[in-house]
TORVEX-183654 format. One record per residue (C-alpha): residue number from 1; residue in three letters; y, x, z. Coordinates in steps of 0.1 Angstrom, whole numbers, plus 5000, padded with zeros to 4 digits. Layout:
BEGIN
NUM / ALA / Y / X / Z
...
***
This chain:
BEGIN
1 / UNK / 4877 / 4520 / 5262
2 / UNK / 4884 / 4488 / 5276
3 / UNK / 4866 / 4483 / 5311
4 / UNK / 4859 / 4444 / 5318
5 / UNK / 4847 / 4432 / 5353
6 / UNK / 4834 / 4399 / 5350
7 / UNK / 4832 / 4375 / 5382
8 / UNK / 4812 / 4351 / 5389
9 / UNK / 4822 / 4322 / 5413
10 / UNK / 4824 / 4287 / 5425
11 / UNK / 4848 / 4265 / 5404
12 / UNK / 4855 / 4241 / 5434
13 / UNK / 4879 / 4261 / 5461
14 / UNK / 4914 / 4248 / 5459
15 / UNK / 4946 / 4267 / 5464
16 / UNK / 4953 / 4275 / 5500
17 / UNK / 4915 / 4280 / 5507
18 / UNK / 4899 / 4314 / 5526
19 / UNK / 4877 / 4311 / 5487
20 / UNK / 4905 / 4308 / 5465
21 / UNK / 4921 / 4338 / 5485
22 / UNK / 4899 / 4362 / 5481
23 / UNK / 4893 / 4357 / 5445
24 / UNK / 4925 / 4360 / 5438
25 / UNK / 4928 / 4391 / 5456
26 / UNK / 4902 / 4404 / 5437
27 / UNK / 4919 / 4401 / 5405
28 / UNK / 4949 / 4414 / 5421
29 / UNK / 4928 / 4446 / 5429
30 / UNK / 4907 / 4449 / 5397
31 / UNK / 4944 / 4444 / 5378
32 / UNK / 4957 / 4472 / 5400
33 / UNK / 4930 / 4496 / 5388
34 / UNK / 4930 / 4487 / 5353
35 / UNK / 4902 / 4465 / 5346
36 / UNK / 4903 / 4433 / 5325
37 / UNK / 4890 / 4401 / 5343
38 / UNK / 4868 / 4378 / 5328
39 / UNK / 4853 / 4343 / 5340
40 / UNK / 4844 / 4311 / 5331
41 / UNK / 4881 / 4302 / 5322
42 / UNK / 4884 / 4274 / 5343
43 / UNK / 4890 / 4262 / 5383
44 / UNK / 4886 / 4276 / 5416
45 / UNK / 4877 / 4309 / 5415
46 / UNK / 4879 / 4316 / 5380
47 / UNK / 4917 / 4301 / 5380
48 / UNK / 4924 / 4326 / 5415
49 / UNK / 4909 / 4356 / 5402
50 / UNK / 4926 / 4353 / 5365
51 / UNK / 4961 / 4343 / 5385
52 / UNK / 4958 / 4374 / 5410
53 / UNK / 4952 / 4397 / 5378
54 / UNK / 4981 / 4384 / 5360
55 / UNK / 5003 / 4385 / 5385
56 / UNK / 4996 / 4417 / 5392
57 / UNK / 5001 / 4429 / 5355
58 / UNK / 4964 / 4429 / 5346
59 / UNK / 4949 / 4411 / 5314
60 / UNK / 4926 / 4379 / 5317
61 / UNK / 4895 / 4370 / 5291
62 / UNK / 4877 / 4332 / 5297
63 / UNK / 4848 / 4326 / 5288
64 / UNK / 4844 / 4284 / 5280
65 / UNK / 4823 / 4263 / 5266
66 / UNK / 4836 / 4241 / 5234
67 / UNK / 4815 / 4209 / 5241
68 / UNK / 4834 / 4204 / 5275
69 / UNK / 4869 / 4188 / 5271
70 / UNK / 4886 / 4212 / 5299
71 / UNK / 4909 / 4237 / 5291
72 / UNK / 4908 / 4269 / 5301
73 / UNK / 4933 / 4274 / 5332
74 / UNK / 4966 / 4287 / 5326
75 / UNK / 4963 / 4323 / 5336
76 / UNK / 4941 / 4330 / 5308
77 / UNK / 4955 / 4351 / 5282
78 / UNK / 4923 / 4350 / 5264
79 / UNK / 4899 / 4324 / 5256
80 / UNK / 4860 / 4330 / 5239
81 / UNK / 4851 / 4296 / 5232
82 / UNK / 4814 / 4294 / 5231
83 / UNK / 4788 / 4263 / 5218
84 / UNK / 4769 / 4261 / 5250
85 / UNK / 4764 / 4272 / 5287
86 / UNK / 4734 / 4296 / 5280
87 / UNK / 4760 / 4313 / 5253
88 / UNK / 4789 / 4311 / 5277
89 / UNK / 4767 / 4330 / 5301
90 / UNK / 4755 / 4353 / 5277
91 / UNK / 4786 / 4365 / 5265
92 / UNK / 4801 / 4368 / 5303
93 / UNK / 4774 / 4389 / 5306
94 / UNK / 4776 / 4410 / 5276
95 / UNK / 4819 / 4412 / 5280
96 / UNK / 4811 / 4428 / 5315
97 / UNK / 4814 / 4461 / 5324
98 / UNK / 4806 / 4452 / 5360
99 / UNK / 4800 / 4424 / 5383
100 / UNK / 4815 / 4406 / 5411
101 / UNK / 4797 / 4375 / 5429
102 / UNK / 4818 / 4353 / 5448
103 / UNK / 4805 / 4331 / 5472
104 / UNK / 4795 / 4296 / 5449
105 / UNK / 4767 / 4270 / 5440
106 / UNK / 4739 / 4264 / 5417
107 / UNK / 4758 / 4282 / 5387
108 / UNK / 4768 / 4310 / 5404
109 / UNK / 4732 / 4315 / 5414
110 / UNK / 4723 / 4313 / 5380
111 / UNK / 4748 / 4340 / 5372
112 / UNK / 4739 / 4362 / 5395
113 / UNK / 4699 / 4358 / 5387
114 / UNK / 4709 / 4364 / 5347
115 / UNK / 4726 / 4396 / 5354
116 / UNK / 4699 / 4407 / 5380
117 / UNK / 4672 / 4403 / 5359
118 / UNK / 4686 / 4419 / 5328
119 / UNK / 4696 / 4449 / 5342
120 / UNK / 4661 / 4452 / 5363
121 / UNK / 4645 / 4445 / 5334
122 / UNK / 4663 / 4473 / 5307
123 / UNK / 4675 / 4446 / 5289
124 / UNK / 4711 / 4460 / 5296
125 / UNK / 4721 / 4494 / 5308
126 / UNK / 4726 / 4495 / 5347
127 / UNK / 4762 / 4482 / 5352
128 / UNK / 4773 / 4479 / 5390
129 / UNK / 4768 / 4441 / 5407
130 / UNK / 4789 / 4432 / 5438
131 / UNK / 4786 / 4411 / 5459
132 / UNK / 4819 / 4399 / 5479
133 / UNK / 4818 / 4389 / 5513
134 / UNK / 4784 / 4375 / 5536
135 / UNK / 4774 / 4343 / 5511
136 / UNK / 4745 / 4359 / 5497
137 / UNK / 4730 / 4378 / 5525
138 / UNK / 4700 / 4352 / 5529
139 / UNK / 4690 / 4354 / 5497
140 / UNK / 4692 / 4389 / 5495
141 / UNK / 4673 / 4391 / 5522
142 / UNK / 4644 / 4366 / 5508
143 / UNK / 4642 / 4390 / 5472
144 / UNK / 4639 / 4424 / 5492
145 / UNK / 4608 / 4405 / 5510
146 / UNK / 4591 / 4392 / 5484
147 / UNK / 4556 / 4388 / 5491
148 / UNK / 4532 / 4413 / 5473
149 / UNK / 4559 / 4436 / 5464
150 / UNK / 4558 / 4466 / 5486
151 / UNK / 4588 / 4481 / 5473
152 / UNK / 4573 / 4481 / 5437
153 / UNK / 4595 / 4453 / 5419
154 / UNK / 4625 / 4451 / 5446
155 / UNK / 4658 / 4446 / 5427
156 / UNK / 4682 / 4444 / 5455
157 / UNK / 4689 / 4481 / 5450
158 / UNK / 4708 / 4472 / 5420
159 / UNK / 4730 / 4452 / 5445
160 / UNK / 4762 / 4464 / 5459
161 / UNK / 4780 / 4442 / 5488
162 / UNK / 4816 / 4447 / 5500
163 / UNK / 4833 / 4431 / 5524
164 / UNK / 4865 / 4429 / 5506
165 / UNK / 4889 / 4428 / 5479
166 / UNK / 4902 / 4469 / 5481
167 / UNK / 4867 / 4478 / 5492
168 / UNK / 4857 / 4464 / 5460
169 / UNK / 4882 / 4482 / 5442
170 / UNK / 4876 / 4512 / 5456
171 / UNK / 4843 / 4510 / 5451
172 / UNK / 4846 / 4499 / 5411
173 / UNK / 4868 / 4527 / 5411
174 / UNK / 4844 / 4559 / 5421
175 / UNK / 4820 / 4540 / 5402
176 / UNK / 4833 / 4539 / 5368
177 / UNK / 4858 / 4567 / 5370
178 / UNK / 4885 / 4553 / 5371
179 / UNK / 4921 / 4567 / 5382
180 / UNK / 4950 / 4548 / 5392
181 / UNK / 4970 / 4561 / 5358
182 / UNK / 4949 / 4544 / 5336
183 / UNK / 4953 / 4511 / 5328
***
């Protein structure tokens, strides 16, 4: 069975950044353990996390969107062209097995709400969602005190953060079942 982790990220940091660092140490590690990386194909963190995973002998998947005249970055092995950004999100969705959030803007927010929601609502089976890193302690903070609540609707249990690339890996790897031999 092939076991895809799809990350979600900003497209802005630029090689040398603290951002760009740790996504692509988080390829590195999901390579390491055998998982395929997926993203949106192109920059910043999507271009890190695919170049980590290659580099570390892992396979790439990037998801893009036909109507925009980028390319997918070079670390792609794979490319899913799709018709428009709600299909390129569903399908990164769909591909994933799990989820990692990297720290990003207004699309990464929408990422990270899109998975949320469909696995709190049964639209999807539960899949784990991780959160790398401090970024989106606020507004995991602000869902787990929504008003009227009272523990009824919370979703933030479906919400795992790490602080790290290996802890990530690690955790991905009890998770799923995973062992070090496959691959």
């Amino acid at each position: 069975m092939k076991l895809i982790t799809t990350i979600f990220g900003s497209s802005l940091p630029q090689r040398g950044s603290r951002e760009y660092a740790t996504a692509y140490e988080c390829g590195k590690q999901l390579a390491g353990i055998g998982m395929t990386v997926c993203n949106g194909g192109y920059g910043g963190t999507m271009e890190a996390s695919a170049k980590g995973a290659r580099e570390a002998g892992g396979k790439t998947l990037g998801v893009t969107v036909s109507t925009w005249s980028r390319s997918a970055n070079a670390w792609i092995q794979e490319e899913v062209k799709t018709a428009s950004l709600l299909e390129r999100l569903t399908k990164l969705v769909e591909l994933g097995s799990a989820y990692v959030v990297l720290p990003g803007g207004s699309g990464t927010l929408l990422e990270l709400a899109c998975v949320l929601e469909m696995i709190n609502k049964g639209i999807i089976g539960r899949k784990p969602i991780l959160l790398v890193g401090d970024y989106w302690d606020g507004l995991v903070e602000t869902l787990h005190n929504e008003p009227g609540l009272a523990g009824r609707a919370d979703c933030t249990h479906l919400l795992h953060k790490v602080r790290d690339a290996e802890e990530l890996a690690a955790y991905l790897e009890a998770a799923l079942g995973l062992s070090q031999d496959q691959g």
